[in-house]
C-alpha positions in Angstrom: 0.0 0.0 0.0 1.7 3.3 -1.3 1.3 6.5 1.1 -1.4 9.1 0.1 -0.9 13.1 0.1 -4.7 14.6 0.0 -5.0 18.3 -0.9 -8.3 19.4 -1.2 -10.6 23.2 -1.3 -12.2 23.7 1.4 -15.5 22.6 2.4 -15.0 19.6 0.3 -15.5 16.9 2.5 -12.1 17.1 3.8 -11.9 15.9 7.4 -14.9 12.7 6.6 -12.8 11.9 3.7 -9.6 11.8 5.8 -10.9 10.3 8.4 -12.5 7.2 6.7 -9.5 7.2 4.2 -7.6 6.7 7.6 -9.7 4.2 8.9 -10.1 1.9 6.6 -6.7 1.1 5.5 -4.9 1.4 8.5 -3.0 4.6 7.7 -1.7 7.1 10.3 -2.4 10.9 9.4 0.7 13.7 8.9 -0.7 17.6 8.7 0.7 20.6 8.7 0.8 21.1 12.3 2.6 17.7 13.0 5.6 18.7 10.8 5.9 22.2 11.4 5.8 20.7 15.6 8.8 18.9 14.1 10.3 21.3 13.1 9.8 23.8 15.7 11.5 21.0 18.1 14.5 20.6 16.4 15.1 24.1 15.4 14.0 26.3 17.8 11.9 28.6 15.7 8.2 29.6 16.4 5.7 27.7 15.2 3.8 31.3 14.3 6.9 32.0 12.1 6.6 28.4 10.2 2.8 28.9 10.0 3.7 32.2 8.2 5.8 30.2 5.6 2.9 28.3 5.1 0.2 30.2 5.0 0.5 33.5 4.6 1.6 36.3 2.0 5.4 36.7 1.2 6.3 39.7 3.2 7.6 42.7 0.9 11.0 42.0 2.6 11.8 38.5 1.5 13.7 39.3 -0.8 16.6 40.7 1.3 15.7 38.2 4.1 15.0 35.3 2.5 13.5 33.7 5.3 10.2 32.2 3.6 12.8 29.8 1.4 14.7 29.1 4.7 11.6 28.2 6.7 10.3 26.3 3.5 14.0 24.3 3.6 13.5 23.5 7.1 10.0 22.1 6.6 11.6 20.0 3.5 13.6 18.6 5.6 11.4 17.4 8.1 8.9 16.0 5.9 11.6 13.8 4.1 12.7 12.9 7.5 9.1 11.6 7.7 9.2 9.8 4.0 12.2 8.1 4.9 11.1 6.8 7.9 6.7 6.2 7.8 5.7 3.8 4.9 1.9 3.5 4.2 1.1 7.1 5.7 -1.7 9.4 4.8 -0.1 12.8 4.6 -2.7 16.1 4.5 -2.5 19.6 3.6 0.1 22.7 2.7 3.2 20.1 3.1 1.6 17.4 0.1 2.6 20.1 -2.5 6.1 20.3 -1.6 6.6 16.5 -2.1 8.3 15.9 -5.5 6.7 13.7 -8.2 9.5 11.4 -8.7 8.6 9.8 -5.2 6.0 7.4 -6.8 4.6 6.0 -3.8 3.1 9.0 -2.5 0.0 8.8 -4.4 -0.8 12.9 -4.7 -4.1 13.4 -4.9 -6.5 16.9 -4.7 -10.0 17.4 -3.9 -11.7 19.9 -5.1 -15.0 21.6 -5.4 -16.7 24.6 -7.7 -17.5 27.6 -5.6 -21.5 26.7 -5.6 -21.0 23.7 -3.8 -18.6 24.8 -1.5 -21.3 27.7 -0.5 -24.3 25.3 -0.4 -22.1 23.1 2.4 -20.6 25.9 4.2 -24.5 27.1 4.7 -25.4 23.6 5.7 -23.1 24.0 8.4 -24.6 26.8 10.2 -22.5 29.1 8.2 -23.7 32.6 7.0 -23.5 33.5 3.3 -20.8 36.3 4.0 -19.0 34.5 6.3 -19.1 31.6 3.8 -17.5 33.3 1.3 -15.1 35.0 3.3 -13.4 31.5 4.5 -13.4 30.2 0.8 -12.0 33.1 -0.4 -9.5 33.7 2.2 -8.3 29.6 1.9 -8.1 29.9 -2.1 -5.8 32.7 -1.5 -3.4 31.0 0.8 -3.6 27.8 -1.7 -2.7 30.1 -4.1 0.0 32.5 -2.8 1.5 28.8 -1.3 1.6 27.4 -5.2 3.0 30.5 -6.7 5.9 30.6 -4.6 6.8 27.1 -4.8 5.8 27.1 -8.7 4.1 29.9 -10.3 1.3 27.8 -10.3 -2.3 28.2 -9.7 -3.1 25.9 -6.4 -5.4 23.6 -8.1 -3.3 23.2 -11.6 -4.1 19.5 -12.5 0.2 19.4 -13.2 0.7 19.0 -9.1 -1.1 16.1 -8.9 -1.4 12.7 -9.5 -5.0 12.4 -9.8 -8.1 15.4 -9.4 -11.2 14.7 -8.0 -13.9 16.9 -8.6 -16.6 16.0 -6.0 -19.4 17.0 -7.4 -22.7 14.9 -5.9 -20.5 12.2 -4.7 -20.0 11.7 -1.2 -17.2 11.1 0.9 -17.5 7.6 0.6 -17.6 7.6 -3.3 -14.1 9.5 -3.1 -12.4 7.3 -0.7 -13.2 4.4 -2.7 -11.7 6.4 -5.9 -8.4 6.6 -4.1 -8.0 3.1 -2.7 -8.7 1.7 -6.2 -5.6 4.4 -7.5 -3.7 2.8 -4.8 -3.5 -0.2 -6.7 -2.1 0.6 -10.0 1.7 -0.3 -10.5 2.6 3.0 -10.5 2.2 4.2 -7.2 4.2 1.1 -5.5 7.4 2.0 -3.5 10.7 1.1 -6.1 14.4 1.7 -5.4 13.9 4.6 -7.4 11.6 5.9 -5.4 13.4 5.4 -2.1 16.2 7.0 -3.8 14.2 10.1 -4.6 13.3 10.6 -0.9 17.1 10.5 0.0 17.1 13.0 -2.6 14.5 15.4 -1.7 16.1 15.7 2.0 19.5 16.4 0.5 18.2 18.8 -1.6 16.4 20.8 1.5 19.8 20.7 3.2 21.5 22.4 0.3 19.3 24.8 -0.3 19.4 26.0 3.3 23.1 26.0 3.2 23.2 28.0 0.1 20.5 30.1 1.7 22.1 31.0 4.5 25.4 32.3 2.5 22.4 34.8 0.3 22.1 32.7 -2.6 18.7 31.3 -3.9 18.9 29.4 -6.5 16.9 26.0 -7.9 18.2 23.3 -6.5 18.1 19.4 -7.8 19.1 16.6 -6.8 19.7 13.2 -9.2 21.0 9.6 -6.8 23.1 12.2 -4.8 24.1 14.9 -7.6 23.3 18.3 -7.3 22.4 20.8 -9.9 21.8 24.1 -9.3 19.7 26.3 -11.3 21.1 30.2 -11.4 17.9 32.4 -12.1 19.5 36.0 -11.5 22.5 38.2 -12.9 26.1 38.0 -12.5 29.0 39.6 -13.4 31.3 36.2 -13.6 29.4 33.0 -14.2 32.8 31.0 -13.0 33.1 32.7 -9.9 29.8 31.8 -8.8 29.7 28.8 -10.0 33.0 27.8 -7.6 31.3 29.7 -5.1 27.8 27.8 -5.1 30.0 24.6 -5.4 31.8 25.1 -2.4 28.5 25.8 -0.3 27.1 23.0 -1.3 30.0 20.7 -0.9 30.1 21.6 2.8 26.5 19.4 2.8 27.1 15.8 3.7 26.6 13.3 1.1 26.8 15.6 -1.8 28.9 13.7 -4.4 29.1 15.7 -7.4 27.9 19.7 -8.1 27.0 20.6 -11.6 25.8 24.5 -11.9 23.6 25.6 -14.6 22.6 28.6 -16.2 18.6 29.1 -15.6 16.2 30.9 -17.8 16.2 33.8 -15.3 20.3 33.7 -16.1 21.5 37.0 -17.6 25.5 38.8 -17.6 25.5 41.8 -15.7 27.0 43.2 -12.4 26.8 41.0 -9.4 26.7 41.3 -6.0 26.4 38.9 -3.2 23.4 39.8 -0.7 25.0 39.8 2.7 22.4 41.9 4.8 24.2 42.4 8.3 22.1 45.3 8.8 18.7 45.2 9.4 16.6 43.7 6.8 13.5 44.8 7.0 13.5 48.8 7.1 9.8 50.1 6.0 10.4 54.0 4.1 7.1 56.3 4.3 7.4 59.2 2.5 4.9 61.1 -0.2 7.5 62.5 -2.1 8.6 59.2 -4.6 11.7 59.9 -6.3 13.1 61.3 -3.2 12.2 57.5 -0.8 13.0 55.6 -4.7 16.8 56.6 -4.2 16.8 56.2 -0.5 15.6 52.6 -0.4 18.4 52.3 -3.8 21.3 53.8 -2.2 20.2 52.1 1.5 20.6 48.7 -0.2 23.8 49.3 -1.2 24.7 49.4 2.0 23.4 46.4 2.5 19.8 47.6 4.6 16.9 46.2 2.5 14.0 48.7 2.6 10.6 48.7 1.1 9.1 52.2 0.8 5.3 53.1 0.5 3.9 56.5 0.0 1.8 57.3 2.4 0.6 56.9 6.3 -2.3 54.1 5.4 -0.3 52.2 3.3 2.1 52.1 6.1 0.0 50.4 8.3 -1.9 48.6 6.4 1.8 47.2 5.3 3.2 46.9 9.4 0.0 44.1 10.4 1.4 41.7 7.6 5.0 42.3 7.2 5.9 43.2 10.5 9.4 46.0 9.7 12.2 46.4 12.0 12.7 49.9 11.7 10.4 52.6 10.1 12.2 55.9 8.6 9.0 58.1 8.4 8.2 61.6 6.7 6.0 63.8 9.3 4.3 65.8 6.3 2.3 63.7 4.3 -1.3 64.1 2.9 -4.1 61.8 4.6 -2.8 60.2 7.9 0.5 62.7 9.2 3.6 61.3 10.4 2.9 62.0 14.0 -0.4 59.7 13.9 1.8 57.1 12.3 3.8 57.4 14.5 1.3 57.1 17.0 -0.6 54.2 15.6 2.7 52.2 14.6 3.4 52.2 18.7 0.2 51.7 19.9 -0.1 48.3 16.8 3.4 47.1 17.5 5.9 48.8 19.8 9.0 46.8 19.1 9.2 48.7 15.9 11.7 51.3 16.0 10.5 55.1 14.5 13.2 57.1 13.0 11.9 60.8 11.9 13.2 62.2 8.7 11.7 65.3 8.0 12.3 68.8 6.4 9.5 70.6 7.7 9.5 70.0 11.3 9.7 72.7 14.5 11.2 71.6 17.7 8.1 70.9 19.0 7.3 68.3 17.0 10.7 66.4 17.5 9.5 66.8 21.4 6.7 65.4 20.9 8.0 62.4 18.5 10.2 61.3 21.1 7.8 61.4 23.8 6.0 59.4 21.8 8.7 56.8 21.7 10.8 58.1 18.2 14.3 56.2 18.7 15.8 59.6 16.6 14.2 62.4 14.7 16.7 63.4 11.5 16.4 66.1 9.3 16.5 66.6 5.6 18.7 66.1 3.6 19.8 63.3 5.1 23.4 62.4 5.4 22.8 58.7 4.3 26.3 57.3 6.6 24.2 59.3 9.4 21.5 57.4 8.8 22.4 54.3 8.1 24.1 54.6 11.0 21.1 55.4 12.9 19.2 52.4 11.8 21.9 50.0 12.8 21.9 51.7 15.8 17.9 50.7 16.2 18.3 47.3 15.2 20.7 46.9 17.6 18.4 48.2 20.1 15.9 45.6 19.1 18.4 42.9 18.9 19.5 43.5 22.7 15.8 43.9 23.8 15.1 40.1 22.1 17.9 38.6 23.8 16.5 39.7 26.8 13.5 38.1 26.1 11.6 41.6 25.6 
């Protein structure tokens, strides 16, 4: 009996299906939550930081943090760690997708629903309309964002799976007999091949976190203990890379040859290496664009990624989700003014450090900004060694404060 990975849109039977899946043949259940506990064990990091990962938006920052493609490595890891060891396993939800097709006996199967049904058994629940189509919404759009980053796929692209099943008027039963009878087939039995592919897959997660801690994403594949990686991004000198990837992922146990390709993303041009010692995640708010454009440009090239916006709402509506370090906020902007930002920011989430850059303040408002807990209030033009100096100075602030436990 080969292992099964079930997928399916919500409100589609999901947890009956499961359940008698479960039952009947014997198999234990893996979700989400049991491998991201594993995780969390044997890493130390928060299981609200894996469930992020998982399930939520990637944060404007990623891309000078990189920690989504970390956490997702991790939660590789773990879930070959499971492969290897659990035969004839039912695994269930946001981890199935990250399992690779060449593991045959992992039968990968989604269920799925149109909208209309979805609703109609939603409302059979109790649920109201509205609410209804909130929570299908809302778990589309994880599915989704989840997919895109792992494949630019849609979440329910017929490609990730082995076999779709539309549920329609069947019921749970008619779908759990659907799978066992897929179970069967030739296909889906556990080979060498297939074993081999698991070994695989975990070496794969641990060179991709290697690389990743170093700054460099790239795709990685692995073939019976080969590795090829894939580079998607510029560079100034292919060969230098290429010995530099290779060394990373040499320093990986078990990796017996490294080949490095040239991806479509793959163009000449000038590289650098993304080493951000500084803090990563530095939110700019200013109204005037070309002015915050070449900030956040000549920031990064001091190695502070930054994300600007362009006004007060979109800076909190930005701070719920992707949570900055340090703000560098304007006080003069139309709509919501610096100072309620400011305000707001503290009151939402204090731990984020408020640094004032402003050319039309009075000294009463830099009294007031600090009372209102400002780490520094700067002047324009700023002298950009001033304040990139002044937001290492915050994040170092905020570094001592979580070692303390803060």
């Amino acid at each position: 009996m080969p292992s099964i990975a079930l997928f399916f849109s919500t409100f589609a039977h999901e947890k009956e299906i499961t359940d008698k899946l479960s039952s009947s043949l014997g198999l234990d259940v893996v979700n989400d939550e049991a491998i991201l506990h594993d995780v969390s064990s044997k890493k130390q990091i928060p299981i609200n930081k894996l469930e992020q990962c998982l399930y939520h938006k990637t944060s404007v920052f990623n891309q000078f943090t990189l920690e989504k493609e970390r956490n997702a490595a991790f939660i590789k890891s773990a879930l070959a760690e499971r492969l290897d060891q659990g035969k004839n396993v039912i695994y269930q939800g946001f981890i199935t997708l990250l399992i690779p097709h060449d593991v045959t006996h992992v039968l990968k199967v989604l269920v799925v629903d149109n909208k209309e049904e979805r609703m109609r058994r939603a409302t059979a629940k109790g649920i109201s309309e509205k609410d209804a189509a909130h929570m299908i919404h809302a778990s589309d759009q994880k599915a989704y964002e989840w997919t895109d980053f792992l494949f630019q796929k849609e979440a329910y692209d017929k490609s990730l799976y082995d076999i779709v099943i539309p549920i329609g008027e069947s019921s749970a039963d008619d779908v759990v007999g659907l799978i066992k009878e897929n179970c069967k087939k030739i296909a889906v039995l556990e080979t060498e091949s297939s074993q081999q592919a698991v070994k695989d897959f975990a070496l794969s997660a641990q060179v991709e976190h290697a690389l990743l801690l170093k700054g460099q994403k790239v795709e990685v594949e692995t073939r019976d203990s080969r590795v090829f990686l894939k580079v998607n991004k510029s560079t100034f000198s292919f060969s230098k890379l290429t010995e530099k990837l290779s060394s990373i992922a040499h320093t990986v146990q078990g990796v017996k040859e490294v080949e490095v390709l040239q991806g479509k993303g793959y163009r000449t041009s000038v590289y650098r290496d993304q080493q951000f010692e500084l803090p990563p995640k530095v939110l700019l708010v200013d109204d005037e664009r070309e002015y915050v454009q070449t900030l956040s440009e000549r920031l990064v090239n001091r190695n502070v990624g930054s994300y600007a916006v362009f006004d007060g709402q979109q800076a909190l509506d930005l701070i719920d989700d992707d949570k900055p370090d340090v703000m560098v906020l304007d006080l003069k902007m139309p709509g919501i003014n610096g100072i309620e930002v400011l305000t707001q920011t503290k009151r939402k989430n204090p731990k984020i450090e408020v640094i004032i850059l402003t050319g039309h303040g009075s000294e009463a408002d830099r009294k007031t900004c600090m009372e209102l807990g400002a780490f520094a209030y700067l002047q324009k033009p700023a002298d950009i060694e001033k304040l990139s100096g002044t937001i290492s100075a915050a994040y170092t602030k905020i570094a001592l404060s979580n070692a303390m436990g803060h």
